[in-house]
N, C-alpha and C positions, 0 to 999 in steps of 0.2 A: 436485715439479718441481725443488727442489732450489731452492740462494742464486740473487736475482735479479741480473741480469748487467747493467753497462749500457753503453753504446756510446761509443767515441773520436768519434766524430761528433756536432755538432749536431744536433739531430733535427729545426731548424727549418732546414738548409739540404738536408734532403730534398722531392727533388721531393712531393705530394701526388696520388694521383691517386683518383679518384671511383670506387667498384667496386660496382655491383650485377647483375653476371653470373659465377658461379665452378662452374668444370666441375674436378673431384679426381678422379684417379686414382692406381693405384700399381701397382707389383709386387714381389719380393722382397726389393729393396733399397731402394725410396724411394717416396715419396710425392709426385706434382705436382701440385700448385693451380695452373690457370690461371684468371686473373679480368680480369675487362672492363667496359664500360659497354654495357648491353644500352639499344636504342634500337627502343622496338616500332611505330614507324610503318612501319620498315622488314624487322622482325623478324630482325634480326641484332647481333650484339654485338660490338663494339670491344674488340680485344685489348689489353690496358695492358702483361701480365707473365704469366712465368709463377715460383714459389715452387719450386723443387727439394728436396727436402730428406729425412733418415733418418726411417724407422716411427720411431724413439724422438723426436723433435725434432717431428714431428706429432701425438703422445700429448701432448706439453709443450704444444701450441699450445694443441689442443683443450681442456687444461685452462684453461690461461688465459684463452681466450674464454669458458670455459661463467663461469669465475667472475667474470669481468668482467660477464658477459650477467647475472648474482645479481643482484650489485652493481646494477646499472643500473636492475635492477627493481623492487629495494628502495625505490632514490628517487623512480623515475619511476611506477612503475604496470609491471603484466605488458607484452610485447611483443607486440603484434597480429599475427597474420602473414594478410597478401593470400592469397587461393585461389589467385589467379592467378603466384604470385611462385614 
C-alpha cells in the first residue's frame, strides 16, 4: 500500500456519520462507493455520501480494510455476518 499518509485535518473535527447501507460501483476510470443508513421499517436507505475515487486508491482501501478486519478479529473473535445484511 506503500508509507501511511496522514491528514492536515483533525480527524476529530470530522463530521461522523453512521453507514450500514454501501451500493459500489465503477467503470474504467473510478470506482464509487455510495453509503447510507438503511432503515428497514421502511426498507429504504438514507444517503450520507458518495466516495469517488481511482481502481488504484480502491485496491489501497480494500487492503486496509481487509487488514484492519485481521486485526479486529484477532482480538475480538471472528465476525458474524446476518443472512439478512
Amino acid at each position: 500500500m506503500g508509507p501511511e499518509r496522514t491528514s492536515s485535518r483533525n480527524e476529530n473535527a470530522v463530521e461522523g456519520r453512521y453507514a450500514n447501507f454501501f451500493k459500489i460501483g465503477y467503470n474504467s476510470a473510478e470506482f464509487i462507493i455510495v453509503y447510507g443508513q438503511y432503515y428497514p421499517e421502511n426498507d429504504q436507505a438514507e444517503l450520507c455520501g458518495r466516495i469517488i475515487t481511482h481502481p488504484s486508491y480502491a485496491k489501497s482501501l480494500l487492503s486496509a480494510l481487509q487488514a484492519t478486519v485481521d486485526e479486529y478479529e484477532l482480538k475480538f473473535g471472528e465476525i458474524q455476518q446476518d443472512s439478512d445484511r
